[in-house]
C-alpha positions as CSV (number, residue, x, y, z in Angstrom):
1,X,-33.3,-40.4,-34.7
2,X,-30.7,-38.2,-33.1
3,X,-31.3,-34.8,-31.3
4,X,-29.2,-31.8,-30.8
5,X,-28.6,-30.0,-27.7
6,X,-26.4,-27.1,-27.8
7,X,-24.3,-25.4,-25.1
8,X,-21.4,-22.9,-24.8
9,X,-19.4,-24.8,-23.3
10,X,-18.4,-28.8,-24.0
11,X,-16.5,-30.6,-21.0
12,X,-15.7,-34.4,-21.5
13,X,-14.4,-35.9,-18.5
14,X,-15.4,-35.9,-15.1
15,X,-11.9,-36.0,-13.4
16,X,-9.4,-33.0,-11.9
17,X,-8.4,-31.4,-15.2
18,X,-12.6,-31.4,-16.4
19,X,-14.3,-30.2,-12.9
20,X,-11.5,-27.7,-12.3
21,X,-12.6,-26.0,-15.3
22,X,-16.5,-25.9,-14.7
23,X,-15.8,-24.6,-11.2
24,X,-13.1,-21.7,-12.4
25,X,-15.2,-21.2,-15.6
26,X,-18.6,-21.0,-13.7
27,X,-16.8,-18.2,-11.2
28,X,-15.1,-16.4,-14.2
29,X,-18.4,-16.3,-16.0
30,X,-20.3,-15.0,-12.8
31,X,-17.7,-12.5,-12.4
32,X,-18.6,-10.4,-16.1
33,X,-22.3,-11.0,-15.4
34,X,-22.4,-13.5,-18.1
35,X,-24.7,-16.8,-18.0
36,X,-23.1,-19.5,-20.4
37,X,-24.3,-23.0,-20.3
38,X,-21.8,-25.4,-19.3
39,X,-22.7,-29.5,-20.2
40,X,-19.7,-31.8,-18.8
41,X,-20.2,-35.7,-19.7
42,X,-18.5,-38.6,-17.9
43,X,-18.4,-41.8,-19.2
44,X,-18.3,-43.5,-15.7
45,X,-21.4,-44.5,-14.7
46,X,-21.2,-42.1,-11.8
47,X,-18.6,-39.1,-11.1
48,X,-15.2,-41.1,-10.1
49,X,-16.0,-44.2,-11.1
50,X,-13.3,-44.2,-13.4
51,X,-10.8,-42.1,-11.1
52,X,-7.4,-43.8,-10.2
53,X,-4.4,-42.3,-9.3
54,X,-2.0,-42.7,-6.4
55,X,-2.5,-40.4,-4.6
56,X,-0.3,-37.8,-3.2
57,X,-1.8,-34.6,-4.1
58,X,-0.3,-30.5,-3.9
59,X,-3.0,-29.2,-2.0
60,X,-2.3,-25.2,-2.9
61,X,-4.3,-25.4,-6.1
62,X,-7.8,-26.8,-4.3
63,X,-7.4,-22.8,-2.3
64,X,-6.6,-21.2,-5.1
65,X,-9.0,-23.2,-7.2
66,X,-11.9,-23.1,-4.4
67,X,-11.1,-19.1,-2.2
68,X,-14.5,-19.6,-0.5
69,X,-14.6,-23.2,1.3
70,X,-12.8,-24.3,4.2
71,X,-10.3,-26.4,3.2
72,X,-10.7,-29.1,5.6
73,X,-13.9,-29.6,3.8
74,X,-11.8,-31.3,0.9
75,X,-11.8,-35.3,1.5
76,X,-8.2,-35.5,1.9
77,X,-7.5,-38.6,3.5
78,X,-4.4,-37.9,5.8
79,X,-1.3,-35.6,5.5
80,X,2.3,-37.0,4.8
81,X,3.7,-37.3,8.0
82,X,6.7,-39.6,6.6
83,X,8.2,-40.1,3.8
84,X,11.1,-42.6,2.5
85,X,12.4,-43.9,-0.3
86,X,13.2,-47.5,-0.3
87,X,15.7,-49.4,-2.0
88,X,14.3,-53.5,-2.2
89,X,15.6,-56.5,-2.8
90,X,13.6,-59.8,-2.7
91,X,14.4,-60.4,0.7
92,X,16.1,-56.7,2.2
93,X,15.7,-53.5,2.0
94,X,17.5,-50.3,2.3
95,X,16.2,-46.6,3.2
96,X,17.8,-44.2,1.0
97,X,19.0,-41.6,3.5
98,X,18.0,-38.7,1.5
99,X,15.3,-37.6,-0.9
100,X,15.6,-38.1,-4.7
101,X,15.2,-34.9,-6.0
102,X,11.9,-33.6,-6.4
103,X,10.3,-36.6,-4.7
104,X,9.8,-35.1,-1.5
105,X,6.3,-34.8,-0.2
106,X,6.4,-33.8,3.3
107,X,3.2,-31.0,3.2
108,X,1.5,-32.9,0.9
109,X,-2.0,-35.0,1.5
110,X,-2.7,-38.6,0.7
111,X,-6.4,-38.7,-0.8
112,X,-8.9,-40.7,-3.0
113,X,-8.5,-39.1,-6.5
114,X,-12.2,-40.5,-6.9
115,X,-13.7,-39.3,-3.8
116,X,-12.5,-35.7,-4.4
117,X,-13.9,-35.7,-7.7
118,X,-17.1,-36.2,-6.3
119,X,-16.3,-33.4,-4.0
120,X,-15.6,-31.1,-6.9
121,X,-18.6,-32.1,-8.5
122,X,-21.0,-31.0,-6.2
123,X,-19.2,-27.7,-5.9
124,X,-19.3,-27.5,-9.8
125,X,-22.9,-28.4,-9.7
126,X,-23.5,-26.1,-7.3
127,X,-22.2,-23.2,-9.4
128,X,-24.6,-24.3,-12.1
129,X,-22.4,-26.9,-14.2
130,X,-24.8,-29.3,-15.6
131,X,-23.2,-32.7,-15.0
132,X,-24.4,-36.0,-17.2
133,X,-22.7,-39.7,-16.2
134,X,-23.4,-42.2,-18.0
135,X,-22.8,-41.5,-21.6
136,X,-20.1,-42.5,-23.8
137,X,-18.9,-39.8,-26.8
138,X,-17.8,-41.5,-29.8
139,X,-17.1,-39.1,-32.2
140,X,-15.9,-35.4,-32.5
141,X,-18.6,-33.2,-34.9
142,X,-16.8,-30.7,-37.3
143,X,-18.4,-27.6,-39.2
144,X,-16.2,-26.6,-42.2
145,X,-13.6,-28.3,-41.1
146,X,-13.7,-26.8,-37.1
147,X,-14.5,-28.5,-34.0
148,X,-18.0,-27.8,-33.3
149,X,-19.1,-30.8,-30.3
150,X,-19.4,-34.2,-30.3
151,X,-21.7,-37.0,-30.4
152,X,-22.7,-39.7,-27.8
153,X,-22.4,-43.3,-28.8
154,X,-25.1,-45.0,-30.5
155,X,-26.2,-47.9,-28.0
156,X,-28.8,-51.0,-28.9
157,X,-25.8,-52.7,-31.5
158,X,-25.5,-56.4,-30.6
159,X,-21.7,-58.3,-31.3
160,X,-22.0,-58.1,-34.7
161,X,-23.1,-54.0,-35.2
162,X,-26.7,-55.2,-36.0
163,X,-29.4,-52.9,-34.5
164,X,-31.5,-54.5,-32.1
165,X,-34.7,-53.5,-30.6
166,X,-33.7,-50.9,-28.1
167,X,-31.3,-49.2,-30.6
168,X,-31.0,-45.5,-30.3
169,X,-28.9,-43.1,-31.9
170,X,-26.4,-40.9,-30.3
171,X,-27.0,-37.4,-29.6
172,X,-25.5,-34.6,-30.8
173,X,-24.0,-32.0,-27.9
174,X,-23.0,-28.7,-30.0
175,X,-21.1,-26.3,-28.3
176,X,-18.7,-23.1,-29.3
177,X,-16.0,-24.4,-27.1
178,X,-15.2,-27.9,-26.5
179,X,-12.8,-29.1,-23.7
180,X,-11.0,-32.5,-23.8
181,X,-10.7,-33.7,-20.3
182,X,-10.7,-37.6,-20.9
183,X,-7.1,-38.3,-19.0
184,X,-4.6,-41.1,-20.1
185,X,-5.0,-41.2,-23.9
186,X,-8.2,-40.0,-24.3
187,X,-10.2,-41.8,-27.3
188,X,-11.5,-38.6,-28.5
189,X,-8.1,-36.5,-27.5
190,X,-6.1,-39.1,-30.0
191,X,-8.5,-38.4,-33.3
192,X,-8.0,-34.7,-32.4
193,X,-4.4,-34.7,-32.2
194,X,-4.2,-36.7,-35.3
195,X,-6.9,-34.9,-37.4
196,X,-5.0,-31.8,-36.7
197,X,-1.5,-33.1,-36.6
198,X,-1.0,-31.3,-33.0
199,X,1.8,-33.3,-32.1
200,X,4.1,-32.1,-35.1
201,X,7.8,-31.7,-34.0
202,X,6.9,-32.6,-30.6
203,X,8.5,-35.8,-29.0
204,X,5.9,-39.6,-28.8
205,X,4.1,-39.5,-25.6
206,X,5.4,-42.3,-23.8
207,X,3.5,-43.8,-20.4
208,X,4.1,-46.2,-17.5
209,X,1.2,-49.0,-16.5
210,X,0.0,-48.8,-12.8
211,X,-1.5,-51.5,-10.8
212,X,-3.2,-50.4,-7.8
213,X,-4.9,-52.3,-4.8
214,X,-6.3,-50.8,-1.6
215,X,-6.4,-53.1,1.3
216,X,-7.3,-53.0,4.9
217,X,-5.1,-53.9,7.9
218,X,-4.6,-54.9,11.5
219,X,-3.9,-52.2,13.2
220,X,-0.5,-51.0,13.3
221,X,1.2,-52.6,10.3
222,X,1.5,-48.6,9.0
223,X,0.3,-45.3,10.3
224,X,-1.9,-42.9,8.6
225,X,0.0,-40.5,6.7
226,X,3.5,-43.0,6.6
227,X,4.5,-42.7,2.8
228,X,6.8,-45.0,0.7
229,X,8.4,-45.3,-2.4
230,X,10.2,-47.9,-4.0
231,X,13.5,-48.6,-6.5
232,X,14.7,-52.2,-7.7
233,X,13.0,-55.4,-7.2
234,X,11.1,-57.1,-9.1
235,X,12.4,-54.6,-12.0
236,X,15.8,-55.0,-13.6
237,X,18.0,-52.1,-14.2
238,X,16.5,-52.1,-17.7
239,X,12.9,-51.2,-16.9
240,X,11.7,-47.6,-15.3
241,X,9.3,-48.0,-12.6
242,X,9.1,-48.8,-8.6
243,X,6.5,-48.8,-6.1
244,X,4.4,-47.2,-3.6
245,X,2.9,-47.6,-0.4
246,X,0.2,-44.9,1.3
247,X,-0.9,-45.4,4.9
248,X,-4.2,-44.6,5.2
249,X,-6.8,-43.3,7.6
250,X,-8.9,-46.4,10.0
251,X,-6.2,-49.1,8.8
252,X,-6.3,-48.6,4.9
253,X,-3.2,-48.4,2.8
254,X,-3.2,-48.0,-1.1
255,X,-0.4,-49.6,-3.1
256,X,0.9,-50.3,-6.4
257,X,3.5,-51.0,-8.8
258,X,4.2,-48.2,-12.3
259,X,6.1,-49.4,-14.6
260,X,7.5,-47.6,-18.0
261,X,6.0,-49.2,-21.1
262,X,9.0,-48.8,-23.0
263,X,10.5,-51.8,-21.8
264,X,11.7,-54.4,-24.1
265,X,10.9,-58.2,-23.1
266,X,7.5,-58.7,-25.4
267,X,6.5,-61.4,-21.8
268,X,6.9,-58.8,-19.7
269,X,3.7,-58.7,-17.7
270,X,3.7,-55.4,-15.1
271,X,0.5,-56.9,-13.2
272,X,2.2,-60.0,-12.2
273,X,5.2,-58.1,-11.1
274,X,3.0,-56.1,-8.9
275,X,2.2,-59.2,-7.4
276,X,5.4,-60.5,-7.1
277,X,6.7,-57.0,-5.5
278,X,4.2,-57.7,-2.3
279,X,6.1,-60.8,-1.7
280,X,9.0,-58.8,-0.8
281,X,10.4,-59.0,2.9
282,X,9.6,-55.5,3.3
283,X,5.9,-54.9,1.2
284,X,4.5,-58.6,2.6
285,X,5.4,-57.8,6.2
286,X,3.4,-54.5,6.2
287,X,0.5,-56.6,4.3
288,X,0.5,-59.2,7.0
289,X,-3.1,-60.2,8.2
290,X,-4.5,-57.2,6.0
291,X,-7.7,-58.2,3.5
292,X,-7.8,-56.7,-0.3
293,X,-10.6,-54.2,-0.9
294,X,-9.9,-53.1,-4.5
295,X,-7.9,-53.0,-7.3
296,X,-7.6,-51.3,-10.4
297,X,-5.1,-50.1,-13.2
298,X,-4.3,-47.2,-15.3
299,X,-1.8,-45.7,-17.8
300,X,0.3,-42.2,-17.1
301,X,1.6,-39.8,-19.6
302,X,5.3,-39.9,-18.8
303,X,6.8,-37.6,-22.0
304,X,6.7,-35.1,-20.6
305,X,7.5,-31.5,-21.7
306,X,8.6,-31.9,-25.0
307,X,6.2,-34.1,-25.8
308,X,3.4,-31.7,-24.8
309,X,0.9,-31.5,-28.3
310,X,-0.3,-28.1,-29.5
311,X,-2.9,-27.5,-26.4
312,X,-5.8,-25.8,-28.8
313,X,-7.2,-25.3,-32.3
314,X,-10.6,-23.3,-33.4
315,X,-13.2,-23.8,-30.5
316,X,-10.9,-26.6,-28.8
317,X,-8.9,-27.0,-26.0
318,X,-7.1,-30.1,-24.4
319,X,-6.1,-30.4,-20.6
320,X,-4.7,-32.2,-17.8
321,X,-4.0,-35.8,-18.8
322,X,-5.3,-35.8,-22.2
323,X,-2.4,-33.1,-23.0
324,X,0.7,-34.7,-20.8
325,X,0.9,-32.7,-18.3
326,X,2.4,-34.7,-15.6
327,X,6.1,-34.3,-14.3
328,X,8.6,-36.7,-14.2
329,X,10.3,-37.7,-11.3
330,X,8.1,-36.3,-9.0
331,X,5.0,-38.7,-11.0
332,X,2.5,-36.0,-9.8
333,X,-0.3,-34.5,-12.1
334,X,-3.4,-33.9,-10.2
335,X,-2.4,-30.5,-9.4
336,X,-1.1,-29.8,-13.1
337,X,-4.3,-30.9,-14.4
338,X,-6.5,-28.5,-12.0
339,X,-4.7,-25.6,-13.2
340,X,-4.6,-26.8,-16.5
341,X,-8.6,-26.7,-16.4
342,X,-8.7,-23.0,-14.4
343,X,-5.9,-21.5,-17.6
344,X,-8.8,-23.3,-19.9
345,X,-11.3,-21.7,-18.5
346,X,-10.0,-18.3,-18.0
347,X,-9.0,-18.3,-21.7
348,X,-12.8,-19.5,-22.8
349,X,-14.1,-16.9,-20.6
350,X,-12.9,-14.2,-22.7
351,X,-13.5,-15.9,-25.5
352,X,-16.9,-16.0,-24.8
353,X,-17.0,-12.7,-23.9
354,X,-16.1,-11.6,-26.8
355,X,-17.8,-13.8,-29.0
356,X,-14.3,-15.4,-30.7
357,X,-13.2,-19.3,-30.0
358,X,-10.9,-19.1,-32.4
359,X,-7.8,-20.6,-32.4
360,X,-6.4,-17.3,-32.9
361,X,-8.4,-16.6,-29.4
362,X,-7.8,-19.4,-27.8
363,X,-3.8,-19.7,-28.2
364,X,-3.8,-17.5,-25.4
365,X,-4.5,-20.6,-23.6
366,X,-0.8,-21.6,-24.2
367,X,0.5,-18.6,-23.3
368,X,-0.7,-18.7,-19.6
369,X,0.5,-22.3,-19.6
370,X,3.9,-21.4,-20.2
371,X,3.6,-18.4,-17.7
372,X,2.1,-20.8,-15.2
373,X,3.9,-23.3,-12.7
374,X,2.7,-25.8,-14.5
375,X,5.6,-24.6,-17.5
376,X,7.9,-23.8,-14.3
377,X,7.4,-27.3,-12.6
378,X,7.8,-29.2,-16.2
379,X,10.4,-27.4,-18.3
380,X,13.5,-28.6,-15.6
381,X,12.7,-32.2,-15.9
382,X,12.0,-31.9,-19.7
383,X,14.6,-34.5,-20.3
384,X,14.4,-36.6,-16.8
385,X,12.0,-39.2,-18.8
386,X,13.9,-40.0,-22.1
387,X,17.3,-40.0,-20.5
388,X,15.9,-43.6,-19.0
389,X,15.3,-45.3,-22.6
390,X,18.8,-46.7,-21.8
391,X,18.2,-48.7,-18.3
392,X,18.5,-46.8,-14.6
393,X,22.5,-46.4,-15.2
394,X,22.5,-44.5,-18.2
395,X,19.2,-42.5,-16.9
396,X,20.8,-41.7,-13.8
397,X,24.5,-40.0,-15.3
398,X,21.6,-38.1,-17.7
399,X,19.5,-37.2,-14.3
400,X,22.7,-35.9,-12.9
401,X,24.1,-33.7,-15.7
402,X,20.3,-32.2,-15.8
403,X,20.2,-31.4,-12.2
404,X,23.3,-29.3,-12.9
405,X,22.3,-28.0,-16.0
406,X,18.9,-27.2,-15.4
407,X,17.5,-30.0,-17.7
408,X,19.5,-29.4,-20.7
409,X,21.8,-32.1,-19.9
410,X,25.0,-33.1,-22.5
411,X,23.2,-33.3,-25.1
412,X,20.0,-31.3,-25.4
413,X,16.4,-32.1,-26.0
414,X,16.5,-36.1,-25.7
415,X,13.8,-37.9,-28.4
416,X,11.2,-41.1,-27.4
417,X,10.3,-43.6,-29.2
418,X,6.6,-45.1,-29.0
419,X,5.9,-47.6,-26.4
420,X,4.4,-49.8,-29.4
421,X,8.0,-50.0,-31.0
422,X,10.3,-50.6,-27.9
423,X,8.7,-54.4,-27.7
424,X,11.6,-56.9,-29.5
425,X,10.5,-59.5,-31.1
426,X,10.7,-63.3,-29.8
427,X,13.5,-64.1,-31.4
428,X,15.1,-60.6,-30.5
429,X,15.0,-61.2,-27.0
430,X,18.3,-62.6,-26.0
431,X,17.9,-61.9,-22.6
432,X,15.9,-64.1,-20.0
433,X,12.2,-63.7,-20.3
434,X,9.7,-62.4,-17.6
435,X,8.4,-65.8,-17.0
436,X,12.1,-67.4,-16.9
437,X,13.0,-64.5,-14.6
438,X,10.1,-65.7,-12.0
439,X,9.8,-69.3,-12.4
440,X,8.0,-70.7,-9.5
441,X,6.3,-67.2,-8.3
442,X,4.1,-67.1,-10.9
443,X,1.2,-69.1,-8.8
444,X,-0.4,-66.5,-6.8
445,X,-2.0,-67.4,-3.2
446,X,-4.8,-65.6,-3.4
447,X,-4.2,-64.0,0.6
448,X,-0.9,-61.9,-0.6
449,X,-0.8,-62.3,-4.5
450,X,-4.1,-62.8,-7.0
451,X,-4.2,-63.5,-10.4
452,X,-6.0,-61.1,-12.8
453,X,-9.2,-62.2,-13.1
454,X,-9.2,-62.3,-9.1
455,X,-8.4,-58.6,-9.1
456,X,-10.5,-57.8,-11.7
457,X,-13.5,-58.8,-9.5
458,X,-12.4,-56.5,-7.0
459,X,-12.5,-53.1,-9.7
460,X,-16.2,-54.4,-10.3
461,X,-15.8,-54.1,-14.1
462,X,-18.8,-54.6,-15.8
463,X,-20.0,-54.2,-19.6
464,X,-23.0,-54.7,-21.3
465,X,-23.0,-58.1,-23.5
466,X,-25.0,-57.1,-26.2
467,X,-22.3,-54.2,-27.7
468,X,-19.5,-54.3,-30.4
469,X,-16.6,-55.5,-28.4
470,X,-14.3,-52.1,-27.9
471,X,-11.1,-53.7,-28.2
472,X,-10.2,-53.6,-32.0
473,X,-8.1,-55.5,-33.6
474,X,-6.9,-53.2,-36.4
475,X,-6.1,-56.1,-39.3
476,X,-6.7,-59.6,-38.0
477,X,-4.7,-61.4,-40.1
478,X,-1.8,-59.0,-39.8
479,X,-1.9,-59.4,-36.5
480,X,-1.6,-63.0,-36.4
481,X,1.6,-62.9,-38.5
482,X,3.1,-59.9,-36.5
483,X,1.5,-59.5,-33.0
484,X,0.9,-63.7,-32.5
485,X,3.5,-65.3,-34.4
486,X,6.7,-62.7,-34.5
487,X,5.8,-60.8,-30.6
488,X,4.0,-63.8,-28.9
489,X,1.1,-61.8,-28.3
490,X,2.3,-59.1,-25.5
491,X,-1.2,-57.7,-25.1
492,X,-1.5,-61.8,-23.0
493,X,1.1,-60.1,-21.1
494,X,0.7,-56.4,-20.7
495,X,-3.1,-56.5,-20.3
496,X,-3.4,-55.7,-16.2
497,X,-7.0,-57.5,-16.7
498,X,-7.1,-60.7,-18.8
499,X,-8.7,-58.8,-21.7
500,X,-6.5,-61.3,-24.4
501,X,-5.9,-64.9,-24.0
502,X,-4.4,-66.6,-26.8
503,X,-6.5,-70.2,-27.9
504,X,-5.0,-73.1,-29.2
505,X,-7.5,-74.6,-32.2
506,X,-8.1,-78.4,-32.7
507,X,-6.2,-77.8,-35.5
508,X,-3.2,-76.5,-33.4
509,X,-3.5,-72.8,-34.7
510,X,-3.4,-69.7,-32.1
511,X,-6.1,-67.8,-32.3
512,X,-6.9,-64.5,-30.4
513,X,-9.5,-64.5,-27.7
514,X,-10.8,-60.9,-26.3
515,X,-12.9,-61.4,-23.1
516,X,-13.8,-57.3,-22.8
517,X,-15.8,-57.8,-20.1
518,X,-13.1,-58.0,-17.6
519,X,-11.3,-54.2,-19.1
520,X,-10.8,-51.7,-16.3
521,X,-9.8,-48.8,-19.9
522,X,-6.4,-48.2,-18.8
523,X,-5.5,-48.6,-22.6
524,X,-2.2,-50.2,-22.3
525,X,-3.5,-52.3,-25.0
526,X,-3.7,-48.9,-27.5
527,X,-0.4,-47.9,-26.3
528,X,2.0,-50.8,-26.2
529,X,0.4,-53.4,-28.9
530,X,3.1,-53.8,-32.0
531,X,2.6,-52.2,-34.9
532,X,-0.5,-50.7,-33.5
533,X,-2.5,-53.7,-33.6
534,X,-5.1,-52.6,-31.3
535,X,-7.5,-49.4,-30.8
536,X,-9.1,-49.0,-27.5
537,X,-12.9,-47.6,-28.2
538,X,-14.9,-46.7,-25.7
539,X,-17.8,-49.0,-24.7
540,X,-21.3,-48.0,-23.6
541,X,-21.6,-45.2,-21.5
542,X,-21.6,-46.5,-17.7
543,X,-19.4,-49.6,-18.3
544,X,-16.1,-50.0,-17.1
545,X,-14.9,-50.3,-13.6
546,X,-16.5,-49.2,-10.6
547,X,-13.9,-47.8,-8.2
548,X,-14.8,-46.1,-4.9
549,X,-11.7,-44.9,-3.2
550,X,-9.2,-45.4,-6.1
């Protein structure tokens, strides 16, 4: 039987956009004398567990977010002491002599986004935030109709949703305000978005797929603070992405490869192209004698500004990831999804203080958005994104008119299409596939390149066996005929963690195999499957990857 607990305040999500707004809440609170109860829930088994990002972070937010600490107390990892922008090819390179603009990070820090989360949770906790990792929410609770909590997932179900011994019912967290702070396509964030239809008139959300490894090195291959980015190979003028490279502290660097999921070629497969970018004259040289550490994957909101969803409704609010707020070139969010949190909480401070969460209350939350840097950093590059739906040609003539225009461009606000309806179909694709594109470096060494389930080990993914799988397949048999027989199963391809492998039967017939042990939740699978085959639901509370400097 399920119990109830009951707090003023709801947080779910343990990362930037969720602490910021315990700390700033827990201070704002303090200030009028008032003592509200603030729960915050992370599904990771521990704070940061689940935390990926690049990362080069805008410190100014962390003093304006934290007045009283030193700031050398934050575990910033080293400060950008250079910073390029590369141009490859397989076996060259070129340095771009200036910046792209609003790529520049010289005053900027490279850091762990998972380490500092675990910074700002003991500050949070400090302040009185009760924090609870661990548990998995499932499902938003309504009262007439209005948000009123939500519940933790039911846990003791074996394969087949049969209640086994240990079966215990979720528990119910009421609360008069409720913050949704669950990043990249939040489970919860979605049903709220759609229940209320917050996204009316606003643009799809579109996102890019990263794949991230950390890796230690002989000394010397690159200096701490040394900064990187990347344009052209392995990616064709028709895809949106490039790399990066992040020298770390004691001979560490962090790398990756994001790529937009609004590319075309349904074999397209963004982890092997990661792998295939290292063997590059100019990534593998830097790699040379270095070990892998870790690895790991996630999805980015890349819409942008006009596809921004209605941020609130009756004793709701949405932040950081889980609303978009990330901006595009630049690809930085961290510091858009702290203040996010501290405009959340200043709004359900007064709330409280008066004793009204409603929406009518808490639109005020969107008003100090739009009067915020966050609405001063987004609304210029409110077109940058879409303008690329037409390869790195077409984006760039857009890019250029906007710079002059101040984002309007030629031709005004730009639309997006979902990233589940840019895939062509098999017999579509007139072009040369990803696998035709990279015959012969497909076979991965396991020193430069790995396969998936190699790097999967090294996110230390783990999920309980006895659960319903969390990967849903929406309508099997629909699926066959659409996302099997007309696609050729993409989710094969665009899963960064062998999640899907596709089974020949005796009888010669392809069946769908879903090994969800091996899924690191970056939820390209929600986002980019055909037809929206597949709905990523969260697992048990705890499971997941284990990432410890991602």
């Amino acid at each position: 039987m399920s119990s109830t607990i009951t707090t003023d305040v709801l947080i779910i999500g343990g990362g930037p956009s969720g602490l910021a707004t315990s700390i700033h809440l827990a201070n704002k609170l303090k200030s009028k004398a008032l003592n509200n109860r603030i729960i915050l829930i992370e599904k990771g088994s521990s704070i940061g567990s689940h935390i990926l990002s690049g990362a080069v972070i805008k410190p100014a937010v962390f003093k304006e977010l934290l007045p009283e600490i030193d700031f050398s107390e934050i575990p910033f990892n080293a400060k950008v002491t250079k910073d390029s922008t590369v141009f490859l090819r397989e076996n060259s390179h070129i340095k771009l002599p200036i910046h792209v603009p609003y790529m520049n990070n010289m005053g900027n820090y490279i850091g762990s986004l998972g380490q500092i989360c675990k910074y700002l949770a003991e500050k949070a906790e400090e302040k009185g935030v009760e924090i609870y990792t661990g548990f998995a929410l499932d499902e938003i609770l309504y009262k007439n109709g209005k948000v009123i909590g939500a519940k933790t997932k039911d846990t003791g179900i074996d394969h087949n949703g049969q209640q086994l011994e240990n079966f215990q019912e979720g528990n119910r967290i009421e609360a008069k305000i409720t913050i949704f702070a669950e990043g990249t396509r939040g489970s919860l964030t979605k049903m709220l978005i759609e229940k209320f239809k917050l996204d009316q008139g606003k643009n799809k959300e579109i996102y890019s797929l990263g794949c991230k490894e950390i890796w230690a090195l002989p000394e010397g291959n690159i200096a701490a603070g040394q900064v990187f980015h990347t344009m052209g190979y392995p990616l064709n003028s028709k895809e949106f992405g490039g790399g990066f490279i992040y020298g770390l502290k004691d001979n560490k660097v962090a790398l990756g490869l994001v790529v937009g999921l609004d590319y075309k070629d349904p074999t397209f497969n963004v982890h092997a192209a990661f792998q295939i970018w290292k063997t590059s004259s100019f990534v593998s040289k830097i790699l040379k004698g270095g070990k892998l550490l870790e690895f790991g994957a996630k999805t980015l909101p890349e819409g942008g500004y006009y596809a921004i969803p209605k941020l609130y409704v009756d004793n709701a609010m949405i932040v950081g990831d889980s609303a978009g707020f990330v901006t595009m070139p630049a690809l930085k969010g961290i510091h858009l999804a702290i203040k996010s949190g501290m405009l959340a909480a200043e709004t359900a401070s007064i709330a409280l203080a008066s004793n009204d969460t409603s929406a009518k209350s808490l639109q005020h939350y969107e008003s100090l958005i739009k009067n915020s840097f966050i609405h001063k950093e987004m609304y210029p590059v409110r077109n940058f994104r879409q303008g690329f739906s037409k390869g790195l040609i077409v984006g760039g003539l857009h890019f250029l008119t906007q710079l002059i225009t101040g984002g309007a461009g030629l031709f005004g606000k730009l639309t997006t299409h979902a990233d589940s309806e840019t895939t062509s179909k098999l017999n579509e694709f007139k072009k040369k596939t990803f696998k035709e594109r990279f015959k012969g470096k497909l076979e991965f060494d396991k020193v430069l390149t790995f396969d998936k389930v190699t790097d999967v080990f090294y996110s230390r993914a783990n999920h309980d066996e006895e659960q319903l799988v969390h990967l849903h397949v929406n309508n099997p048999e629909k699926f066959k005929d659409v996302n099997i027989k007309q696609y050729g199963a993409p989710c094969q391809y665009f899963c960064p963690a062998e999640v899907y492998e596709i089974h020949l039967s005796q009888e010669g017939h392809q069946e769908l195999r879903i090994h969800a042990e091996n899924c690191v939740h970056c939820k390209t699978c929600d986002i980019k499957s055909p037809e929206n085959g597949i709905t990523w639901v969260i697992p048990n509370g705890g499971n997941g990857p284990e990432y410890e400097n991602m």
